[in-house]
C-alpha positions in Angstrom: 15.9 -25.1 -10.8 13.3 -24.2 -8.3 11.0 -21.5 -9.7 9.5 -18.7 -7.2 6.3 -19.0 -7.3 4.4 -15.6 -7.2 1.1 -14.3 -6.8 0.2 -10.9 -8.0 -2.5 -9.1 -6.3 -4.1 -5.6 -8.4 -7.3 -4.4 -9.2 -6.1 -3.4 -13.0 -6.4 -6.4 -15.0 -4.2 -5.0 -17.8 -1.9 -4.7 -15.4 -1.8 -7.7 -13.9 -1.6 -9.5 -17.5 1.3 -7.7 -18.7 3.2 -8.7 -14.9 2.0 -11.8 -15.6 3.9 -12.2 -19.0 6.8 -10.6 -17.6 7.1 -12.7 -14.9 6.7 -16.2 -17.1 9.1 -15.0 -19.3 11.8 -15.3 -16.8 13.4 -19.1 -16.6 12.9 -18.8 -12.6 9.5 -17.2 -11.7 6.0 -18.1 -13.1 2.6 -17.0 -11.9 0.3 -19.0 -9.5 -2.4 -17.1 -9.4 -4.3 -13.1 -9.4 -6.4 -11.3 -7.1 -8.5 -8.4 -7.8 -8.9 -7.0 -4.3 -7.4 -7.7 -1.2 -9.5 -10.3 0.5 -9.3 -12.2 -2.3 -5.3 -11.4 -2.0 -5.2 -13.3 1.6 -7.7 -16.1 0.7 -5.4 -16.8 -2.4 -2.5 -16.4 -0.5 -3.6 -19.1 2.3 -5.2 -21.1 -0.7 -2.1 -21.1 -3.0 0.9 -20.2 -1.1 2.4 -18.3 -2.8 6.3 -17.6 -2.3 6.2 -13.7 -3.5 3.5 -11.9 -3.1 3.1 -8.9 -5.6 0.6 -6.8 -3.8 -0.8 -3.2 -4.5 -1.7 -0.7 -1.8 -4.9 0.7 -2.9 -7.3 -2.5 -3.3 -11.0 -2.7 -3.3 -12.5 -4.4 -0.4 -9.2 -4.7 1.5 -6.3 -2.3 1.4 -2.5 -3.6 0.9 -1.7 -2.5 4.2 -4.5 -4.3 5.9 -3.6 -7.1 3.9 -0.2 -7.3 5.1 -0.9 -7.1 8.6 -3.8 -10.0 8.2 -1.0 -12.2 6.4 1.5 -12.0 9.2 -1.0 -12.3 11.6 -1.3 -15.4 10.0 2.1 -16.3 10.2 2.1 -17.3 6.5 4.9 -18.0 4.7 5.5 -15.7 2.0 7.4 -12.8 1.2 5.2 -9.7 0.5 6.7 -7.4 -2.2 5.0 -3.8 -2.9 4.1 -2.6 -5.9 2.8 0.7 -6.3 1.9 3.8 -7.7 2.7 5.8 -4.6 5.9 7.0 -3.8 4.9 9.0 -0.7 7.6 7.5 2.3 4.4 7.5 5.0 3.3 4.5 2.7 6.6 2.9 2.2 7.1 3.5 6.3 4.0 1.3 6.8 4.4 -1.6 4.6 7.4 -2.1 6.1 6.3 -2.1 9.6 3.5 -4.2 8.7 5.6 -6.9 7.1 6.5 -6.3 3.6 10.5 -7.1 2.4 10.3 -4.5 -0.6 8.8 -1.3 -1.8 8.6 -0.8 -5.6 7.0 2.0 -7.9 5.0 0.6 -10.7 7.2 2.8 -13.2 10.1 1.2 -12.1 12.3 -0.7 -14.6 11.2 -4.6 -15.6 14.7 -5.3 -14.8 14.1 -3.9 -11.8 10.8 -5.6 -10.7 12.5 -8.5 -11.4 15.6 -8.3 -9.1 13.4 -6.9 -6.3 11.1 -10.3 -6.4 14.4 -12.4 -6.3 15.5 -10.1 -3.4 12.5 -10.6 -1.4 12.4 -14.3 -2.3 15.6 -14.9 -0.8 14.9 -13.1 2.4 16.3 -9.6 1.4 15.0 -6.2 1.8 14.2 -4.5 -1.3 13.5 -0.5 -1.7 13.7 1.4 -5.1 16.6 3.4 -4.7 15.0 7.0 -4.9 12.7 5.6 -1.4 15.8 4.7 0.4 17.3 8.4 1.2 14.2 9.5 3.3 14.4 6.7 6.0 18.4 6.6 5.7 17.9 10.6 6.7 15.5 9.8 9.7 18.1 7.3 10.6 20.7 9.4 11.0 19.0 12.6 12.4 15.8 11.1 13.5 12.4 12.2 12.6 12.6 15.5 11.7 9.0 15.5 11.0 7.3 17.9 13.9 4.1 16.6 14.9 2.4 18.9 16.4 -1.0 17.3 15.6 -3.0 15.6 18.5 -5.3 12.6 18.5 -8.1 14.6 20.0 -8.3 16.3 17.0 -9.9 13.5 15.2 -12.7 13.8 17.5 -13.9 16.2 16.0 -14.5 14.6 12.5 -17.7 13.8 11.7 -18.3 10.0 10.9 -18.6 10.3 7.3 -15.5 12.8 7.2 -13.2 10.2 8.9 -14.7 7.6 6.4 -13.6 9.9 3.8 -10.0 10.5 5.2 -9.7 7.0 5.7 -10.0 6.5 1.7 -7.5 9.3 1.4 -5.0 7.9 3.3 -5.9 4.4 0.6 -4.8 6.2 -2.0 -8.0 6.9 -3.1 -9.2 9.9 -5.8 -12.0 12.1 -5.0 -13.5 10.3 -8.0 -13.3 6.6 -6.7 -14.1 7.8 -3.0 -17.1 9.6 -4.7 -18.3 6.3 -6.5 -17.5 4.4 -3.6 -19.7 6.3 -0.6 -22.2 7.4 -3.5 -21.7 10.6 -3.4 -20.9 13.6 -5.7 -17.6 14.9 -6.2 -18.0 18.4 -5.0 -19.7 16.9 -2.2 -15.7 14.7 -1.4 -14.3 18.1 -1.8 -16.5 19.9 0.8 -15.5 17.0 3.4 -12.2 17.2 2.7 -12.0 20.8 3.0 -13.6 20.4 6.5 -11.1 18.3 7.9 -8.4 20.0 6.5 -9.4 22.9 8.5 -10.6 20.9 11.8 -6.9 19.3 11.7 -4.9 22.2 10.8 -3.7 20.4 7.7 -2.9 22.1 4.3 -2.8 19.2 2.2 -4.0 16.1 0.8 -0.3 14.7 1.7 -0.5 15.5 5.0 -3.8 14.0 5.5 -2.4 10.8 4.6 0.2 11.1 6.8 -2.0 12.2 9.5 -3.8 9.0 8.8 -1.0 6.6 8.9 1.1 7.7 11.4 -2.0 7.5 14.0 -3.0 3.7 12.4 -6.5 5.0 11.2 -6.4 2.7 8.2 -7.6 -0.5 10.1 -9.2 1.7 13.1 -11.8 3.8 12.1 
């Protein structure tokens, strides 16, 4: 029996171990590899190829979104399968137009993580079932969703404000994006605040579909 070989990409090392014994467990899937951020994601990818790739969204260095796109771009081989702590449908939109075959929430079953990684291995698009309504609905009706936000508004964000929004829409906390630009938390608050109000927005969820939907995560 051919095993699929998978590489799982997440910055929690406990996590990564306990997928890792999960995965070895089962008679057809063992683990190739790990990668704590997402360059290290693609280089391991190119380096090992992999045939699933088990990829987080928020990443140090590299976001999963970013890495996505850079693996197609690359035209390599392997099928990319989400796994995630966000269940918001702007992400699971993106993934999927960047190139992934599944979208799973990290709370989902082990059962479940299993079938989707077979799914995805064999070609197969794989959404948890609670993520599937949303884009079955826009299907239907079409997006419902009424944008009445306009690119020029983003003009008016300050440099280190769109940096900010752009670790928002990452998945980011104010903590992490604190640590990460060295800067205090209230100090995260105040920028977000301000672009709340230059953008008309009213909440951290909208900002990250603000960001999304207008591609800032690789351009900005």
């Amino acid at each position: 029996m051919k095993k699929i070989r998978a590489l799982i990409a997440d910055d929690h090392a406990v996590l990564r171990a306990g997928i890792k014994k999960l995965l070895n467990a089962e008679p057809d899937v063992e683990v190739i590899g790990e990668a704590g951020d997402g360059e290290e994601a693609i280089s391991k990818t190119v380096e090992l190829a992999p045939d699933v790739l088990l990829l987080d969204i928020t990443m140090p260095r590299l976001g999963g979104i970013d890495v996505i796109r850079m693996i197609k771009a690359k035209n390599l081989p392997v099928a990319i399968l989400v796994l995630t702590m966000h269940e918001d449908e702007e992400y699971l939109r993106e993934s999927l137009k960047a190139g992934a075959l599944g979208y799973i929430p990290k709370k989902a079953a082990e059962a479940e993580l299993i079938s989707a990684i077979r799914a995805v291995f064999r070609g197969e698009i794989y959404l948890y079932p609670s993520m599937v309504k949303p884009l079955v609905q826009e299907a239907i009706y079409g997006n419902t969703v009424h944008d009445d936000l306009t690119y020029d508004s983003y003009k008016l964000l300050s440099q280190r404000e769109k940096e900010v929004l752009r670790l928002i829409a990452q998945g980011y906390t104010n903590q992490e994006i604190a640590e990460r630009l060295f800067l205090s938390i209230k100090t995260v608050e105040t920028y977000k605040a301000r672009m709340m109000e230059k953008l008309s927005i009213a909440s951290r969820a909208e900002l990250v579909r603000y960001a999304l939907q207008r591609g800032l995560l690789t351009d900005i």
